[in-house]
C-alpha positions as CSV (number, residue, x, y, z in Angstrom):
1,X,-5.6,-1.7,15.0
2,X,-3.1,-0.1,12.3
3,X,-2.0,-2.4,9.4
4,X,1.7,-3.6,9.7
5,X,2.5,-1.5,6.1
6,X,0.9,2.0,8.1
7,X,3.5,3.8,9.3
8,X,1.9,6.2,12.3
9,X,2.7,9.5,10.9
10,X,2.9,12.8,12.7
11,X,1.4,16.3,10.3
12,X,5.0,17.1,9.7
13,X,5.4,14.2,8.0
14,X,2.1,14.0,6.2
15,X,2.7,17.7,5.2
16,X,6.2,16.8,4.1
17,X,4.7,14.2,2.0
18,X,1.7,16.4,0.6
19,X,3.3,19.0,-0.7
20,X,2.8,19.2,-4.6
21,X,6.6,19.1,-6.0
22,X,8.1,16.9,-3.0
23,X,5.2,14.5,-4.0
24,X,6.4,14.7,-7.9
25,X,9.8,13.7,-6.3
26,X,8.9,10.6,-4.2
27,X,7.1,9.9,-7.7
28,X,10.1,10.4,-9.7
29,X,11.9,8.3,-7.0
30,X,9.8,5.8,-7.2
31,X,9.6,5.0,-11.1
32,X,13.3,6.2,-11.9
33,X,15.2,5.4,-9.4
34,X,18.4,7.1,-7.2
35,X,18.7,10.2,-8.7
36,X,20.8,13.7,-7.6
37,X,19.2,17.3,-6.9
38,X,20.8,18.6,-10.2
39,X,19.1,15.2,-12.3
40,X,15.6,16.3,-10.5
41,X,15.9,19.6,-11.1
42,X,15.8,18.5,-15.0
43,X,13.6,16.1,-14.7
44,X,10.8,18.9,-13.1
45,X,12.4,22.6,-14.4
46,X,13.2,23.3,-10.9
47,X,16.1,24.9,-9.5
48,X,18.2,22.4,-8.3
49,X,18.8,24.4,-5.2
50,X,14.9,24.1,-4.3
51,X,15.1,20.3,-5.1
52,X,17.5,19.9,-2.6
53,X,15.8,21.8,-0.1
54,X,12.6,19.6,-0.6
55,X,14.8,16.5,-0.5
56,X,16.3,17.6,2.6
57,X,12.7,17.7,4.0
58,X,11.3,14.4,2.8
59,X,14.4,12.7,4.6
60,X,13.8,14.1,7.0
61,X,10.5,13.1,7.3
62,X,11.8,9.4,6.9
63,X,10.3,8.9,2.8
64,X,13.3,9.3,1.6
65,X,17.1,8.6,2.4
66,X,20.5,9.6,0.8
67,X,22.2,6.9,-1.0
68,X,26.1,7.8,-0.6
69,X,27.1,4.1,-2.3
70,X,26.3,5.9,-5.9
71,X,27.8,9.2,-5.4
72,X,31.5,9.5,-7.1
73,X,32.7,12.0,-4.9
74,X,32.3,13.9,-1.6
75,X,29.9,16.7,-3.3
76,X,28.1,14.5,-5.1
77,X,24.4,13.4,-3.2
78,X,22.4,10.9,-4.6
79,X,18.3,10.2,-2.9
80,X,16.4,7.1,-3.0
81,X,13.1,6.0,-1.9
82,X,13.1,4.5,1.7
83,X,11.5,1.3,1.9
84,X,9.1,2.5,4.1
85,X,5.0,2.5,3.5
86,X,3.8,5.5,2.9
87,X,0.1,4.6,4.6
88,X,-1.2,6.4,7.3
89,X,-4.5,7.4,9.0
90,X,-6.0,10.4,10.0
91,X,-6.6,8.7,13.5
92,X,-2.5,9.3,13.5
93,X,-3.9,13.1,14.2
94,X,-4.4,11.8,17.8
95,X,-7.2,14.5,18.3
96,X,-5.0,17.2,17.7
97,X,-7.1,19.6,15.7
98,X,-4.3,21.4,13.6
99,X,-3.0,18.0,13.1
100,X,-6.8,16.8,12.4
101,X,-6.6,19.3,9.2
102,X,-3.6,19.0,8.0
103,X,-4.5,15.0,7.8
104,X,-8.0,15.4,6.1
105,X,-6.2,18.4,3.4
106,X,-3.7,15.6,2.8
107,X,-6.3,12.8,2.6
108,X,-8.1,15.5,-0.2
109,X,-4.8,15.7,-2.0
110,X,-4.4,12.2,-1.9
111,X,-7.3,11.4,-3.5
112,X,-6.6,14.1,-6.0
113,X,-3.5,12.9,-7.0
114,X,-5.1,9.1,-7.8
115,X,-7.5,10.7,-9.2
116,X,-5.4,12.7,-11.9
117,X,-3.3,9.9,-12.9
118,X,-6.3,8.1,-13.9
119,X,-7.9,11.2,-16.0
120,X,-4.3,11.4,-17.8
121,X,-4.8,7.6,-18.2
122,X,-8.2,8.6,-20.1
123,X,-6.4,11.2,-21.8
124,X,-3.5,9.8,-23.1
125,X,-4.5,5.9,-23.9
126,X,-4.9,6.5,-27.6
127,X,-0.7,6.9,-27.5
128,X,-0.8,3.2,-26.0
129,X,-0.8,0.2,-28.3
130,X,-4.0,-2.4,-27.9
131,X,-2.2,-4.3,-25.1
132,X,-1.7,-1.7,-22.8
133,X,-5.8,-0.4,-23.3
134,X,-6.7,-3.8,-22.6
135,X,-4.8,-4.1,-19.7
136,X,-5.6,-1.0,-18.0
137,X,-7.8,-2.1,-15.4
138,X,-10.5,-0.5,-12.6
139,X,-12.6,-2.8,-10.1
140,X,-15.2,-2.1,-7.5
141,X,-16.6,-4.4,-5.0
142,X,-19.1,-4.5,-2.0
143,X,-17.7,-6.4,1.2
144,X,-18.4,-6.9,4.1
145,X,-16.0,-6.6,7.2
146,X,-14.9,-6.1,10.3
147,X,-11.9,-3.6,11.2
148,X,-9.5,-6.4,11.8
149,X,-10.6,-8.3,8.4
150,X,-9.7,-4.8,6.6
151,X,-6.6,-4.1,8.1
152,X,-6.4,-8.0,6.8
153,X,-7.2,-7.3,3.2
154,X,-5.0,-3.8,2.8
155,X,-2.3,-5.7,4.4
156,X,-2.7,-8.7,1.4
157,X,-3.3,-5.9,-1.4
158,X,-0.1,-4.1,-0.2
159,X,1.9,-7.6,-0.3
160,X,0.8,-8.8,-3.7
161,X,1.7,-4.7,-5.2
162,X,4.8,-5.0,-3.3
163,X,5.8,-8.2,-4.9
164,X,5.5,-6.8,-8.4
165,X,7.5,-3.6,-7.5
166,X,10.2,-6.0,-5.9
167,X,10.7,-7.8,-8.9
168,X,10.1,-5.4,-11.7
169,X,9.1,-6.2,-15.6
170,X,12.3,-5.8,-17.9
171,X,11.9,-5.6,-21.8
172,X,10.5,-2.7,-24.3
173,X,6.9,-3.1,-23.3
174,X,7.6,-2.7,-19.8
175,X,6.0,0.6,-18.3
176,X,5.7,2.1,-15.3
177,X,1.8,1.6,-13.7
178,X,0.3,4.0,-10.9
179,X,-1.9,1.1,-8.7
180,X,-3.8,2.7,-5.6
181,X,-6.2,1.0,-3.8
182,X,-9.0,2.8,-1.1
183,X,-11.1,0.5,1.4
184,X,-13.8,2.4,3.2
185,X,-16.7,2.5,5.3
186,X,-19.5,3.3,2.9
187,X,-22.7,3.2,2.2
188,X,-24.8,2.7,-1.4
């Protein structure tokens, strides 16, 4: 049973996804908005031909999608985030084997990649006024479930996060926040 916000995903499209400057972009995307190759290409000290090549690929891999409403004329290509989930599962590997380990290097990557923005968090939280420490937050918990009942509580967690990103803070103290959540099997 895959939750409704997973998106079955073949290794094409989890490569496309997992690859280290294409994941900067569906970042930069994500916090900034629309944006054009050349306005990428600033923002990350790429060539802008590169960026476009790497946008080209995450469209085609159904993250992202041109946004032709915002360009001013025919030359002009603006990108924007597709509102679909980004959630998958290895078992979308099917049993391929290839596909198997280009799922798990992903997963790794993944999990690096939450991982960083947290140790930058540790880094860089002195810049932050007392609020923002304060409201930083981590939780851990113990349940216990069945595989329906999880697919149950990712499904929730992905509706409350998507309800904030919908409706996005406005004013000076408004940042942007990296949220991730994992549920797994485990054991103490």
């Amino acid at each position: 049973m895959a939750p409704a916000n997973r998106r079955s995903a073949d290794a094409s499209v989890i490569a496309a996804i997992h690859h280290p400057l294409r994941r900067r972009l569906i970042d930069l995307l994500a916090v900034d908005g629309p944006s054009t190759a050349s306005r990428l290409a600033g923002a990350t000290g790429e060539l802008a031909g590169n960026i476009s090549h790497h946008l080209k690929v995450l469209a085609a891999a159904g993250v992202i999608e041109e946004a032709p409403e915002l360009a001013k004329n025919r030359r002009e290509r603006w990108w924007r985030s597709s509102r679909t989930a980004s959630s998958w599962s290895i078992a979308d590997a099917g049993g391929d084997p290839a596909a198997e380990l280009v799922a798990a290097t992903a997963e790794e990557a993944n999990l690096a990649h939450h991982a960083a923005k947290v140790r930058r968090w540790f880094e860089d939280r002195q810049e932050y006024d007392e609020p923002w420490v304060r409201a930083a937050f981590s939780t851990e918990s113990w349940i216990t479930v069945t595989p329906e009942r999880l697919v149950e509580l990712s499904e929730r967690i992905q509706a409350v996060i998507q309800e904030y990103a919908d409706q996005p803070s406005e004013g000076d103290d408004a940042e942007s926040v990296f949220v991730f959540s994992h549920g797994v099997p485990a054991k103490p």
